[in-house]
N, C-alpha and C positions, 0 to 999 in steps of 0.2 A: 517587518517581514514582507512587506507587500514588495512584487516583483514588477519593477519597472522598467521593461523591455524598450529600448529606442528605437523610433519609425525606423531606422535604416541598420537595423541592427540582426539580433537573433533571427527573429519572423519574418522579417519581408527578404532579408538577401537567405539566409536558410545555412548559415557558415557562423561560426563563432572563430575569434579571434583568440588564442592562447591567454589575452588580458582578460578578455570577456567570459572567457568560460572560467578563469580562478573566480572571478568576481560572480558568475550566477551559480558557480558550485556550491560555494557557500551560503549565499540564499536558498539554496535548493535545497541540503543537507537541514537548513534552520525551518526550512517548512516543512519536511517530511519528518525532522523531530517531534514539531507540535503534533501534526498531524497523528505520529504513534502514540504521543503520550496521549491525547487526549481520547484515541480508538481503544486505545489498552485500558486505560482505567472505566470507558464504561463498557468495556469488554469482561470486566473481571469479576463483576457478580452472578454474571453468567456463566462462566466458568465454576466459582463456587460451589453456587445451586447445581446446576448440573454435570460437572465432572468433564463433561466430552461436550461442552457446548455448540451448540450448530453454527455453520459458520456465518459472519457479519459483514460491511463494508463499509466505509468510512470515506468521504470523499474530500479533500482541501480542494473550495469555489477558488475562483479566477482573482478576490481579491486577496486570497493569500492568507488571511487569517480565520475565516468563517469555515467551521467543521461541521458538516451534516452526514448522518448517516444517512443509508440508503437500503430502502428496502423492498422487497420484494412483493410482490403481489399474489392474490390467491393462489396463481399456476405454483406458486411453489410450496405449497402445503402441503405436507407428507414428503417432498422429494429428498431424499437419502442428502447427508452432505455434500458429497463429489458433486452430484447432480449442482444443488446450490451455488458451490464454490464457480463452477460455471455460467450459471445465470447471471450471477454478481458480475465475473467477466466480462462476460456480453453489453451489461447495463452499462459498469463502467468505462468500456470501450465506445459508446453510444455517446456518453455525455462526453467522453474528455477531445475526442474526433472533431466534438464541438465548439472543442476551445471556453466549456463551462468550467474546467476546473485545472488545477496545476499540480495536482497529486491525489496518489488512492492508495488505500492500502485496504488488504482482505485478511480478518484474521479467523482461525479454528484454532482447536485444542482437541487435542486426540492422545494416545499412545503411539509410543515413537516405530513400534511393530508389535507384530502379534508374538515376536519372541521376547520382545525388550518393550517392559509396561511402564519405564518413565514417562513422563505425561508431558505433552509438549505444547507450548501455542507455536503456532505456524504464522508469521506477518510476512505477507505480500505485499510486499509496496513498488510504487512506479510513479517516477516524476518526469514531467513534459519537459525536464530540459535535458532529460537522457539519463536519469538513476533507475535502476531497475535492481532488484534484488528477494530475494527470501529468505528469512531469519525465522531461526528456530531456536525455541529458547525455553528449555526445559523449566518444569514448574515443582510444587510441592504446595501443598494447600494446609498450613498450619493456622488454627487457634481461628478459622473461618477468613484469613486471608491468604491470596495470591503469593508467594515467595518465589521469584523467580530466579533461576540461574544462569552462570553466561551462555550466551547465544553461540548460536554458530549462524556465519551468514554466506550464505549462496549466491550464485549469480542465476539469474531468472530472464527468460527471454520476454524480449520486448513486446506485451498484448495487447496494451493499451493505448497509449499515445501514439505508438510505430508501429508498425510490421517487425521491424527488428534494426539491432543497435545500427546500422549504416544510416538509418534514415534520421535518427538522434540529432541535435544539436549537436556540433564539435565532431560530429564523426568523420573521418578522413574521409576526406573525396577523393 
């Protein structure tokens, strides 16, 4: 799964090639896989235990396979989730600017609205070679585990790696 970008290729000319981009789409897609699976499962005892768990982040490092969480520091104790989900933001936009890492994802679990009390995890994910999206994917907590149902997935503007999709890999010039 490790992404092996050529000196004169994605990064340095900043243009993908219609071959190059099927070819890192698909590594992209295989990172931001692991990347959910491995956020979500230890996202989900937290969910359990507390119903409406606070929100988390999850970062895929630069070699593509190492998942570290990321977390926040005192300033954000007691800060309401919205608040959080922002911080995280901010962080991950820090390190990935930095070319530390090749994908993030942010996840909460709430209710879907104050009229409609199905229970939702929310994953925000974003990959440095231009995926960008939010998945929402209703849950049900049977027999003390996670059941999740199908998602629904969004398109999410660009916060981290870009400014917004023009600057992407592959995006028309």
């Amino acid at each position: 799964m490790e992404l092996k970008i050529p000196e004169n290729s994605v990064i340095s000319d900043g243009t993908l090639t219609p071959e190059e981009m099927a070819q890192y789409v698909v590594v992209a897609k295989e990172q931001l896989t692991h990347l959910t699976a491995k956020a979500t499962e230890d996202y989900a005892p937290r969910v359990t235990a507390e119903g409406s768990a606070m929100p988390a982040a999850w970062m895929l490092m630069d070699d593509g396979v190492t998942v570290k969480e990321l977390t926040l520091d005192k300033a954000a104790e007691g800060a309401p989730a919205s608040i959080r989900v922002v911080m995280f933001r901010a962080a991950l936009k820090s390190i990935a600017r930095r070319g530390k890492i090749n994908a993030a994802v942010i996840l909460y679990a709430g209710q879907l609205s104050e009229e409609n009390t199905q229970r939702a995890l929310v994953v925000e994910h974003e990959h440095r070679l231009g995926i960008s999206a939010t998945k929402i994917v209703p849950f049900v907590i049977e027999q003390g585990a996670v059941k999740y149902a199908q998602s629904v997935t969004r398109d999410k503007p660009f916060q981290l790696f870009y400014d917004s999709k023009a600057d992407a890999p592959g995006a028309a010039s």
